[in-house]
ZABA-885126 format. One record per residue (C-alpha): residue number from 0; residue in three letters; x, y, z. Coordinates in nm, 3 decimals. Layout:
// ZABA-885126
+------+------+---------+---------+---------+
| resi | resn |       X |       Y |       Z |
+------+------+---------+---------+---------+
|  NUM |  Ala |       X |       Y |       Z |
...
+------+------+---------+---------+---------+
This chain:
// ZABA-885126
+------+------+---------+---------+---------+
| resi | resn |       X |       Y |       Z |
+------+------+---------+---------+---------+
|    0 |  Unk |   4.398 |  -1.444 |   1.004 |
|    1 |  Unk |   4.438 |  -1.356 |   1.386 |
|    2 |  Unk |   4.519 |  -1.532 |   1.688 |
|    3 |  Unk |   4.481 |  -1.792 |   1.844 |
|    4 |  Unk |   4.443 |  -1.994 |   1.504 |
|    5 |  Unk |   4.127 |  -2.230 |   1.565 |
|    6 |  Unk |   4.241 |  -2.552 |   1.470 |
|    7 |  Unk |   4.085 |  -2.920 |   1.443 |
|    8 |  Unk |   4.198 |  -3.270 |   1.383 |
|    9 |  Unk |   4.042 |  -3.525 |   1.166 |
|   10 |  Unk |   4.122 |  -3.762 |   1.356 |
|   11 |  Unk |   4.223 |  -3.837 |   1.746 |
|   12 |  Unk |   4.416 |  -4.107 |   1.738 |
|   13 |  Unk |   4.759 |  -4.195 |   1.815 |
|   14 |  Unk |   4.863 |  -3.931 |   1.599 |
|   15 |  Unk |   4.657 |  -3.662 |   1.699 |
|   16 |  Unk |   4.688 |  -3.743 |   2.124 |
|   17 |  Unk |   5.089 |  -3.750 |   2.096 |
|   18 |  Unk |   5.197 |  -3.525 |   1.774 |
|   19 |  Unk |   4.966 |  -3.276 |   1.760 |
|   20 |  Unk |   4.691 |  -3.217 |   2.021 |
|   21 |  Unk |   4.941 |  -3.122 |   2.319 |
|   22 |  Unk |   5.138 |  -2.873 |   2.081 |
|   23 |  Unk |   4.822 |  -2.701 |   2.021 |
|   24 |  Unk |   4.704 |  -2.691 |   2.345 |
|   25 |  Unk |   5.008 |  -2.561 |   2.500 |
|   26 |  Unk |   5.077 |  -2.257 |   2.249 |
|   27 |  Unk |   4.878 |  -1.966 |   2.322 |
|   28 |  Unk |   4.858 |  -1.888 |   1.919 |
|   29 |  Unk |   4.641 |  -2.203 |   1.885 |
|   30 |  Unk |   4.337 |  -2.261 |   2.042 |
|   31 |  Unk |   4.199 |  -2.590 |   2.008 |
|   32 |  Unk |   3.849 |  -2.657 |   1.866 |
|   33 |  Unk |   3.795 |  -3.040 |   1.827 |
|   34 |  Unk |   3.815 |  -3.374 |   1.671 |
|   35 |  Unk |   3.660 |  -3.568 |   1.423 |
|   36 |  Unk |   3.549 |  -3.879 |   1.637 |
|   37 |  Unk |   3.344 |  -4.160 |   1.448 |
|   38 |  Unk |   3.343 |  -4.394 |   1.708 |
|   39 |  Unk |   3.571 |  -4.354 |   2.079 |
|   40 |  Unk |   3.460 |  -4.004 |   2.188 |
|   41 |  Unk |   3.801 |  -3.925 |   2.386 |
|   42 |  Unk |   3.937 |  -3.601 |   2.344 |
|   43 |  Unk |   3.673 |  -3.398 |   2.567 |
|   44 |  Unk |   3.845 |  -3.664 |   2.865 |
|   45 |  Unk |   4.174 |  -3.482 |   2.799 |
|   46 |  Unk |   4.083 |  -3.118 |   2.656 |
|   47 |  Unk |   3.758 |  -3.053 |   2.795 |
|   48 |  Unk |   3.709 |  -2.721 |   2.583 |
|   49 |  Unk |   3.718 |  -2.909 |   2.290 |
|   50 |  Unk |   3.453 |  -3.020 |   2.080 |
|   51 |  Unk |   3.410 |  -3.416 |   1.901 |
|   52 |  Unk |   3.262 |  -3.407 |   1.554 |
|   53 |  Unk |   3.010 |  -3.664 |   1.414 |
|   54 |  Unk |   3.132 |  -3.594 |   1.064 |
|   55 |  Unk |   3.367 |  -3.425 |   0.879 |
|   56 |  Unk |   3.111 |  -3.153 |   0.699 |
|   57 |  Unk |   2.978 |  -3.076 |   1.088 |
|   58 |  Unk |   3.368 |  -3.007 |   1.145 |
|   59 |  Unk |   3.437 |  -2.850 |   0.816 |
|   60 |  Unk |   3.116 |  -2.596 |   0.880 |
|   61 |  Unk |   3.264 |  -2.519 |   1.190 |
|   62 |  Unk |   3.456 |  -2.158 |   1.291 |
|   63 |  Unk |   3.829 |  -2.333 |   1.224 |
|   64 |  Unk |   4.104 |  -2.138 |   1.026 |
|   65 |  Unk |   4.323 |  -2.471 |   1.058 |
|   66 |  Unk |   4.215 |  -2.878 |   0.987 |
|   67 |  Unk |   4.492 |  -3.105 |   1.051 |
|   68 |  Unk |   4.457 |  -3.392 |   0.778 |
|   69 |  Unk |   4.605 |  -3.713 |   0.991 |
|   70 |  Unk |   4.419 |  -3.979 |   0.880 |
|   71 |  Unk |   4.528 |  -4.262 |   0.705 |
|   72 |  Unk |   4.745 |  -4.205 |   0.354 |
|   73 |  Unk |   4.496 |  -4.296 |   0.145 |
|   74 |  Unk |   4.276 |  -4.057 |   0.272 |
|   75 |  Unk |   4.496 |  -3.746 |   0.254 |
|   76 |  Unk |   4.405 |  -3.612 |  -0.098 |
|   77 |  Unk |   4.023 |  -3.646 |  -0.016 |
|   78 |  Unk |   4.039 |  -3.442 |   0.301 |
|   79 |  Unk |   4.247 |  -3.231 |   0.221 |
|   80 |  Unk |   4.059 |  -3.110 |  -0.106 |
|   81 |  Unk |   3.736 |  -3.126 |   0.101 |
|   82 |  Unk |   3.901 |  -2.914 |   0.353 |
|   83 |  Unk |   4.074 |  -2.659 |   0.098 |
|   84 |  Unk |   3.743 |  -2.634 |  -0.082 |
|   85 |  Unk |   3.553 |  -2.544 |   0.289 |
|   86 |  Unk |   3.798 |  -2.229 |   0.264 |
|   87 |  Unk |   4.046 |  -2.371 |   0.542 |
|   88 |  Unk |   4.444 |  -2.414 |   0.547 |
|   89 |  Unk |   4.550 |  -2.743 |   0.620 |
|   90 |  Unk |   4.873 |  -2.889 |   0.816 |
|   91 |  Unk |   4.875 |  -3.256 |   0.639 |
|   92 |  Unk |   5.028 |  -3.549 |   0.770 |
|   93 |  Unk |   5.329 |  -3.697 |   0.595 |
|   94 |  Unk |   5.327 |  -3.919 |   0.343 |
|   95 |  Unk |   5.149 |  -3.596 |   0.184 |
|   96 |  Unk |   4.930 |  -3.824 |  -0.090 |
|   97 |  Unk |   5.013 |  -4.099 |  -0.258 |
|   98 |  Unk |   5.135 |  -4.007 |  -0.587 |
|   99 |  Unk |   5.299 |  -3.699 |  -0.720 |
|  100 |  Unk |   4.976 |  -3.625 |  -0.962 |
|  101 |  Unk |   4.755 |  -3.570 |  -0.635 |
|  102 |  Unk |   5.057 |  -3.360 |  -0.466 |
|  103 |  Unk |   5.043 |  -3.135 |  -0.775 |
|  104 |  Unk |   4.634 |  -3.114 |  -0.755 |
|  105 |  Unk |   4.624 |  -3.021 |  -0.424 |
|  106 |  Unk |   4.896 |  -2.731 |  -0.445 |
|  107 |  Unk |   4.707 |  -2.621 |  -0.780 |
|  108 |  Unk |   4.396 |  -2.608 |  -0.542 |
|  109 |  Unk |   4.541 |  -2.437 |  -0.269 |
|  110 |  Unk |   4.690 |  -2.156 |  -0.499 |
|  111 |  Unk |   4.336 |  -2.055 |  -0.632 |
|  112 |  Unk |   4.140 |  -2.062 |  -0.256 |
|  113 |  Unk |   4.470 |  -1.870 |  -0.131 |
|  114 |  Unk |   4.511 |  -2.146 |   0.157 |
|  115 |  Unk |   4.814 |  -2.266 |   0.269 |
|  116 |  Unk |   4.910 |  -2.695 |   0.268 |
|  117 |  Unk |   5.177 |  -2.712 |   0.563 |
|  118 |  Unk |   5.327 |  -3.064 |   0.537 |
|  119 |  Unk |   5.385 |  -3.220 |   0.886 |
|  120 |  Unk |   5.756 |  -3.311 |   0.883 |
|  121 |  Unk |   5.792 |  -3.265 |   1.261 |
|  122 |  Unk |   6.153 |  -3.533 |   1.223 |
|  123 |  Unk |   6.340 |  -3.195 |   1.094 |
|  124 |  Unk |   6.298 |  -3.120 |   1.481 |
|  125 |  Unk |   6.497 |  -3.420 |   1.609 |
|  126 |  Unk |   6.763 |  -3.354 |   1.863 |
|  127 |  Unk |   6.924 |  -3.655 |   1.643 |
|  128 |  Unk |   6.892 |  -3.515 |   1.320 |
|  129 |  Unk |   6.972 |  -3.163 |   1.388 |
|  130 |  Unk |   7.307 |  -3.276 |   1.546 |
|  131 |  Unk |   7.392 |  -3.457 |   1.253 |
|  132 |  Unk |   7.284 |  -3.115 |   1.036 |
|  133 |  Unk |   7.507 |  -2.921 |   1.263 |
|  134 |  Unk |   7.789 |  -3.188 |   1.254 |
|  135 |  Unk |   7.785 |  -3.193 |   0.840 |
|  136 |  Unk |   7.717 |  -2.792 |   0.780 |
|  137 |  Unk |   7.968 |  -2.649 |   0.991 |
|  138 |  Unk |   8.239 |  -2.879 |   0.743 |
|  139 |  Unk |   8.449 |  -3.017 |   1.020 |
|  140 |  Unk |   8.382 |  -3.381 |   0.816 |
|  141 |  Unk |   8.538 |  -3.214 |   0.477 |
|  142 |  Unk |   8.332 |  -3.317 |   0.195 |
|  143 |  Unk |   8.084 |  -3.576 |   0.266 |
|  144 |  Unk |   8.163 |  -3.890 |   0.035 |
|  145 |  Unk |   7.895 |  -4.141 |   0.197 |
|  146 |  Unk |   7.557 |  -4.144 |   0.469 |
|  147 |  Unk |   7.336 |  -4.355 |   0.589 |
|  148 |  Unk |   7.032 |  -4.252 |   0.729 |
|  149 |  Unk |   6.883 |  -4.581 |   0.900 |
|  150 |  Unk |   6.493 |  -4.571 |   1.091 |
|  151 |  Unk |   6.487 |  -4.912 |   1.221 |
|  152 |  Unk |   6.222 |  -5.078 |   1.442 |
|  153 |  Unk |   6.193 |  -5.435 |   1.612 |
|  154 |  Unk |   5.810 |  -5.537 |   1.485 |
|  155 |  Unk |   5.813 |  -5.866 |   1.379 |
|  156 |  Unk |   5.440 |  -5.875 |   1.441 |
|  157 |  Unk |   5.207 |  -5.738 |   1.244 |
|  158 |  Unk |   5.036 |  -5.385 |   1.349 |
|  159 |  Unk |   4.718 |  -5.410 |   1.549 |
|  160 |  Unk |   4.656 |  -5.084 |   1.367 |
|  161 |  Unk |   4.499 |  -5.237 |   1.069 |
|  162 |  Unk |   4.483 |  -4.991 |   0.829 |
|  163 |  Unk |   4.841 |  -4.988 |   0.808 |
|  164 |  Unk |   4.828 |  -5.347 |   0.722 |
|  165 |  Unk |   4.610 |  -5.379 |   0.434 |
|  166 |  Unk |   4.783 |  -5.328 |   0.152 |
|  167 |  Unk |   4.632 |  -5.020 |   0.051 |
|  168 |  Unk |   4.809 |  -4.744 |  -0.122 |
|  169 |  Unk |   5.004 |  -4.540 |   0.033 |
|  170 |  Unk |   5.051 |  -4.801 |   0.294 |
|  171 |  Unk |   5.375 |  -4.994 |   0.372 |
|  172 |  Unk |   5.718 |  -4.877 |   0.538 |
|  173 |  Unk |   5.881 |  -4.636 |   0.240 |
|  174 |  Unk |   5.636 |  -4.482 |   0.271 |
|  175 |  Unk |   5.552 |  -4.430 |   0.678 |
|  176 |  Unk |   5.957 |  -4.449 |   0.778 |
|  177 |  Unk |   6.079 |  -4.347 |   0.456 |
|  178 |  Unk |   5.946 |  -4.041 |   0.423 |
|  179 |  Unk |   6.124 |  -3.941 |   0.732 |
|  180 |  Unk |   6.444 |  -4.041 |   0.575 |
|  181 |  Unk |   6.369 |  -3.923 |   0.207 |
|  182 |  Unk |   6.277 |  -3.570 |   0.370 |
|  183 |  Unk |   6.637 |  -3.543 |   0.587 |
|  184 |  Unk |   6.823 |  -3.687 |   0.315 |
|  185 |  Unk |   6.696 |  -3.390 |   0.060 |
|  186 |  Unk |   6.773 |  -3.128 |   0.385 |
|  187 |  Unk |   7.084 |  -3.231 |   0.397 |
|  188 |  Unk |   7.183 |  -3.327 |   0.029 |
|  189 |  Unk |   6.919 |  -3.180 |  -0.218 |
|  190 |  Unk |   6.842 |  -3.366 |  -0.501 |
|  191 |  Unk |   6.996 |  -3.667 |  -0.602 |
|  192 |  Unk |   7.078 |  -3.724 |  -0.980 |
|  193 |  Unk |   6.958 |  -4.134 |  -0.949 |
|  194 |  Unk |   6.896 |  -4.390 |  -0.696 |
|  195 |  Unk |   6.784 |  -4.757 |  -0.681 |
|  196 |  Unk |   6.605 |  -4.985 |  -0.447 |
|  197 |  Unk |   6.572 |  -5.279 |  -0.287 |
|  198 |  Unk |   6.212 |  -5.339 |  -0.124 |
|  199 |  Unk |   6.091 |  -5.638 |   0.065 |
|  200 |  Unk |   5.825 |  -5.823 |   0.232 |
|  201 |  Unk |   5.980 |  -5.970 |   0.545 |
|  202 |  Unk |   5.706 |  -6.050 |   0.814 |
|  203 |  Unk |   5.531 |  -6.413 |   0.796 |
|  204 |  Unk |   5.165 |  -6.268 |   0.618 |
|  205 |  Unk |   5.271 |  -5.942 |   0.566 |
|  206 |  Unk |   5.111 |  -5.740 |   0.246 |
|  207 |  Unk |   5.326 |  -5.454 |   0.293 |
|  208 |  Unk |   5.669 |  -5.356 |   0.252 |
|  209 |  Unk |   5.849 |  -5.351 |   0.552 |
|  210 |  Unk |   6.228 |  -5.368 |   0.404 |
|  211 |  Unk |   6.356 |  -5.103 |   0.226 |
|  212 |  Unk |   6.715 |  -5.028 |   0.116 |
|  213 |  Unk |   6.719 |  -4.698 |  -0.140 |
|  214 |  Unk |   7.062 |  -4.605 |  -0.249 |
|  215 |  Unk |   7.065 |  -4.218 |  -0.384 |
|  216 |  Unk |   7.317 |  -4.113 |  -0.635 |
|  217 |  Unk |   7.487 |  -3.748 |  -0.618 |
|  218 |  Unk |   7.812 |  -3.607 |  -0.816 |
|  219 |  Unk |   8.053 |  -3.720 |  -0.571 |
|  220 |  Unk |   7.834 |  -3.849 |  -0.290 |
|  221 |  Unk |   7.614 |  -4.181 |  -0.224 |
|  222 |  Unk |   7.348 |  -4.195 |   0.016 |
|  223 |  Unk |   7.176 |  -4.496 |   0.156 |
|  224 |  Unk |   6.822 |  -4.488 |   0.382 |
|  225 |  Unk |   6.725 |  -4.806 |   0.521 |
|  226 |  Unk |   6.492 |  -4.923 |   0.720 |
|  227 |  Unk |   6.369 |  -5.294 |   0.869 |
|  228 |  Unk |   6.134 |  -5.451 |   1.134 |
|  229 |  Unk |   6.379 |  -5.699 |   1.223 |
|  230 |  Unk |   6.624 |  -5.471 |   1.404 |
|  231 |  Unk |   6.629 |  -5.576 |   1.782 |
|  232 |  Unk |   6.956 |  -5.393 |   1.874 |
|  233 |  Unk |   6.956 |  -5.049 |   1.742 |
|  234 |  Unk |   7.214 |  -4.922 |   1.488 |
|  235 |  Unk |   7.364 |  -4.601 |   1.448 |
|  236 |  Unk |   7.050 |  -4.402 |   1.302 |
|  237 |  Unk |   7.321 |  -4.121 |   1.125 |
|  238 |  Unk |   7.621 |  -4.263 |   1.021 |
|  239 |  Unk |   7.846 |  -4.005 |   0.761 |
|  240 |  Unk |   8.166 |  -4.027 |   0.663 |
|  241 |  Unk |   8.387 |  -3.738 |   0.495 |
|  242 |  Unk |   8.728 |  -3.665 |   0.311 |
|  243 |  Unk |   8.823 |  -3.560 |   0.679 |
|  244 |  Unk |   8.635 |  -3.783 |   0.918 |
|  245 |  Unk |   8.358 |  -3.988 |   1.047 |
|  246 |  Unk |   8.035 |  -3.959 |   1.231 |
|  247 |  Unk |   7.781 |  -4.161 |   1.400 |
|  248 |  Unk |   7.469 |  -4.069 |   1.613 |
|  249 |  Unk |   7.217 |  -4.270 |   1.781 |
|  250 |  Unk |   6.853 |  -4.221 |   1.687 |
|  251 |  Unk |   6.774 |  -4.100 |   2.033 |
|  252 |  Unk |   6.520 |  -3.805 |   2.033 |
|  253 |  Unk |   6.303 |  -3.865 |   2.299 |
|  254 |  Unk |   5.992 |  -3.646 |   2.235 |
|  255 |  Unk |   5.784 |  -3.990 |   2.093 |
|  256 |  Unk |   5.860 |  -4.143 |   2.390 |
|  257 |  Unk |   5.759 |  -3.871 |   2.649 |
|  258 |  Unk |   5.473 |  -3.774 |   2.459 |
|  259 |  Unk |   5.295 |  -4.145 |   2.453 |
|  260 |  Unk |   5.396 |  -4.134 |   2.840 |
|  261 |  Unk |   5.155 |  -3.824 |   2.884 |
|  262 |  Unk |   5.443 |  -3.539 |   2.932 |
|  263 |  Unk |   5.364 |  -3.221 |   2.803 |
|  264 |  Unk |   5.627 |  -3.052 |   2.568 |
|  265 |  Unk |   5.601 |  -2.752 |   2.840 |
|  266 |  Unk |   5.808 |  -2.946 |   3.119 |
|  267 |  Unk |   6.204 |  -2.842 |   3.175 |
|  268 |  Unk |   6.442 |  -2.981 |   2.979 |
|  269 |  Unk |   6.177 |  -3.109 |   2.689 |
|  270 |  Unk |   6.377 |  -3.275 |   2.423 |
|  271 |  Unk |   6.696 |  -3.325 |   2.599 |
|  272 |  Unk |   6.915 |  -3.633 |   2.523 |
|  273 |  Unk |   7.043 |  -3.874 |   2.773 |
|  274 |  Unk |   7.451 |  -3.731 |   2.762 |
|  275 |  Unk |   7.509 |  -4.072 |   2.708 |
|  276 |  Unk |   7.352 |  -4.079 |   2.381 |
|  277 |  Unk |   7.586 |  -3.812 |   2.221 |
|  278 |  Unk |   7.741 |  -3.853 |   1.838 |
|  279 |  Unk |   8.078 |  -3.926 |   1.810 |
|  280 |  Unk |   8.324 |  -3.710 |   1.629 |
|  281 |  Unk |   8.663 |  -3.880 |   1.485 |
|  282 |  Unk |   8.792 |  -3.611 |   1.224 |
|  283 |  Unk |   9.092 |  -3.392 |   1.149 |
|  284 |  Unk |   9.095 |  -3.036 |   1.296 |
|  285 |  Unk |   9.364 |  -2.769 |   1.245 |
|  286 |  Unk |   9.620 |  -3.057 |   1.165 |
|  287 |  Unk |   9.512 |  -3.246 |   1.492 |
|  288 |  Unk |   9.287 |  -3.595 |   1.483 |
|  289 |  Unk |   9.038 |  -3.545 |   1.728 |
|  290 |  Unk |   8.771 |  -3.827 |   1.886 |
|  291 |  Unk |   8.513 |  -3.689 |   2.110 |
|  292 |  Unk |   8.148 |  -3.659 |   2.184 |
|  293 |  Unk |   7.976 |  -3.385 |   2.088 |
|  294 |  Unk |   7.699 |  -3.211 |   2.257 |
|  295 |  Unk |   7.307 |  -3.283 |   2.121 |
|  296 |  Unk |   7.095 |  -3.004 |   2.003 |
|  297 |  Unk |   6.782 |  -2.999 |   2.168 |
|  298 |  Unk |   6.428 |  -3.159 |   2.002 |
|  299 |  Unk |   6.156 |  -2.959 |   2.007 |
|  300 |  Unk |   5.800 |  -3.049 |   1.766 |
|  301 |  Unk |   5.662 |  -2.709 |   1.882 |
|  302 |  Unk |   5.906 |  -2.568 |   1.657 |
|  303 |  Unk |   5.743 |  -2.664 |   1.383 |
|  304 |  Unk |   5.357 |  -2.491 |   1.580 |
|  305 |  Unk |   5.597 |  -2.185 |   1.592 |
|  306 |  Unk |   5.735 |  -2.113 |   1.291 |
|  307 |  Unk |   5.408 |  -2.238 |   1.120 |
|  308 |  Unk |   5.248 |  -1.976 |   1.365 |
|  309 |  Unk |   5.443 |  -1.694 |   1.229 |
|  310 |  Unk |   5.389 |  -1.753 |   0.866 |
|  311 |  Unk |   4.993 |  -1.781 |   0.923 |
|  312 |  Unk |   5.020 |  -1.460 |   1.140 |
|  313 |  Unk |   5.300 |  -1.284 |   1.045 |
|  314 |  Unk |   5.360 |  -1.367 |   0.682 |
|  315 |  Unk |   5.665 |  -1.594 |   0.752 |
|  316 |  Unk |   5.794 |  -1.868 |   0.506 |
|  317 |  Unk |   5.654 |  -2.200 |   0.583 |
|  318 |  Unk |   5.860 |  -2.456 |   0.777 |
|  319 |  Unk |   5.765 |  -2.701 |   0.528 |
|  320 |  Unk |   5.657 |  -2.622 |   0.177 |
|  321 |  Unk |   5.445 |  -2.876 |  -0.015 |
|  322 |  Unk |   5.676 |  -2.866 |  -0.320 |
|  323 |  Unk |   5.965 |  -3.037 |  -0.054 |
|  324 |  Unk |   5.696 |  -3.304 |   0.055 |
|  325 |  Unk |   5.632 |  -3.362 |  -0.348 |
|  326 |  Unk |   5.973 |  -3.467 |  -0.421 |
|  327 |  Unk |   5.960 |  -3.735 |  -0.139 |
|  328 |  Unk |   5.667 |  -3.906 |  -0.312 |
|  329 |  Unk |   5.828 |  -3.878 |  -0.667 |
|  330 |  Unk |   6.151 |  -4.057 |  -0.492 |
|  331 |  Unk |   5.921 |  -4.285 |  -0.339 |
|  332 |  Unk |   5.699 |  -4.326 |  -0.640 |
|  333 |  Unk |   6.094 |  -4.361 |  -0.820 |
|  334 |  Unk |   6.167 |  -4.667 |  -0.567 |
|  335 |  Unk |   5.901 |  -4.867 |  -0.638 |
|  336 |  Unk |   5.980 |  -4.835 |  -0.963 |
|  337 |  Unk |   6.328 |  -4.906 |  -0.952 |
|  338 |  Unk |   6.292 |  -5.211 |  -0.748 |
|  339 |  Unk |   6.034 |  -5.353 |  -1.035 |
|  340 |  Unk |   6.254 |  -5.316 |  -1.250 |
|  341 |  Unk |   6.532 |  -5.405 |  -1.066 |
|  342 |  Unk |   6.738 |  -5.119 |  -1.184 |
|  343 |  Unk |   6.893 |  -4.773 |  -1.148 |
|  344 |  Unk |   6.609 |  -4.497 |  -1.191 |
|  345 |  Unk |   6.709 |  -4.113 |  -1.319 |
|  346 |  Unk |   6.596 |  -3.817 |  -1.137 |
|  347 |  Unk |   6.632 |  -3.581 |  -1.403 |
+------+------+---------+---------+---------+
């Protein structure tokens, strides 16, 4: 393949005006090509080189070495074969598919066309979450004992997006939140041995989970990732404690938020943290308790355009592989389980 990578979007939504178009756009390895459009034709008011696409096959046909899949989840394993089987790679939204059978199906597809599936886990570039990385690999915590990862919201409304309402699989907040949390939780950990869960319908008429509590087992470590729509004041989004010390971070990146106000990831100082939004430290160092704030790393999404750049270009490993994204389904897939049965699940 050569650059720029000629890439498309199934869909220019939300998803596609904030996460991915203005990525694209603003590396010169990409060049964008269009959207699929089925009804608002709006991404030739913002991009006017780019085309809108009456169908997928008129997109598929197309000159495009990239499609991003970022329709709804229950979508994802039909476009994504149909894509695959047009001879394209594919950067596919998270949850990757619904089960772990379709995960498999797909990567057994992409092996024989010799395409890549990039999942799009664009939370591993968090200012938040990579301060927290930094904080528990550099050991100044001792060994970690407990963690909560926490990706609350205040909705008590239900979404005017209604696909995400419906009940449909794939649908629901373990699996739109969760795999944010399930995905940082395996960075940071790896595998758990067990977990259980606790998974709840809170909103008056809702048909969806939107309560989740999963509690992940490990040797000499538990892990818990929650996440609610009745959360009006925000809680620590990181909060780990160690044999040595404590440490708690706001979940703070700003990126979302500039990016539905229209900034482009090419301004100064893209991704930086308010200072006051710093993680505090209270551990033991050389023999000396010390309580302090500690600096953010910065956020930046076109990370992820990057590094996927240089392993379509340049041979590079993958930022994300789909055999990660896989084991967030089968913990999801584990969760719902668990909380039918109302009891601890293996991992083995």
């Amino acid at each position: 393949m050569n650059a720029p990578i000629k890439t498309a979007l199934l869909s220019f939504g939300m998803s596609g005006k904030v996460f991915h178009a203005p990525f694209i756009d603003a590396h010169p390895g990409y060049r964008l090509k269009g959207a699929l459009e089925r009804s608002k034709k709006q991404i030739q008011q913002i991009y006017p080189q780019a085309k809108s696409y009456d169908t997928i096959d008129e997109l598929l046909a197309d000159d495009i070495d990239l499609v991003i899949v970022n329709t709804p989840n229950d979508t994802h394993f039909e476009y994504t074969q149909k894509a695959l089987l047009a001879g394209k790679n594919v950067v596919l939204e998270k949850p990757i598919t619904v089960t772990v059978k379709e995960a498999n199906e797909l990567k057994q597809l992409a092996i024989e066309k010799n395409k890549i599936i990039c999942p799009y886990q664009n939370r591993r570039y968090n200012s938040d979450y990579l301060t927290t990385k930094r904080i528990i690999t550099s050991g100044v915590l001792g060994n970690i004992v407990e963690a909560e990862l926490r990706f609350d919201r205040y909705a008590p409304q239900l979404s005017s997006k209604a696909h995400k309402e419906t009940g449909k699989p794939g649908t629901g907040v373990l699996y739109d939140l969760g795999s944010h949390l399930i995905d940082q939780a395996l960075q940071l950990f790896g595998k758990p041995e067990a977990l259980f869960a606790d998974i709840a319908y809170t909103r008056p008429g809702s048909v969806i989970d939107d309560y989740f509590e999963v509690l992940l087992y490990y040797p000499k470590t538990r892990v818990r990732l929650k996440s609610g729509y009745f959360i009006r004041e925000p809680l620590p989004g990181y909060i780990v404690f160690g044999t040595l010390g404590t440490f708690l971070k706001s979940k703070a990146d700003v990126q979302e938020k500039h990016l539905i106000e229209g900034l482009k990831p090419t301004m100064p100082n893209w991704g930086i943290e308010p200072k006051e939004e710093e993680g505090l430290l209270h551990t033991l160092i050389n023999g000396e308790v010390v309580k302090e704030h500690v600096p953010t790393e910065k956020g930046d999404y076109m990370g992820y355009f990057e590094d996927l750049f240089q392993a379509l270009i340049h041979g590079k490993p993958l930022p994300v592989t789909i055999d990660e994204s896989t084991k967030v389904i089968d913990i999801i897939e584990k969760a719902f389980e668990s909380n039918r049965l109302g009891c601890k699940v293996s991992l083995s």
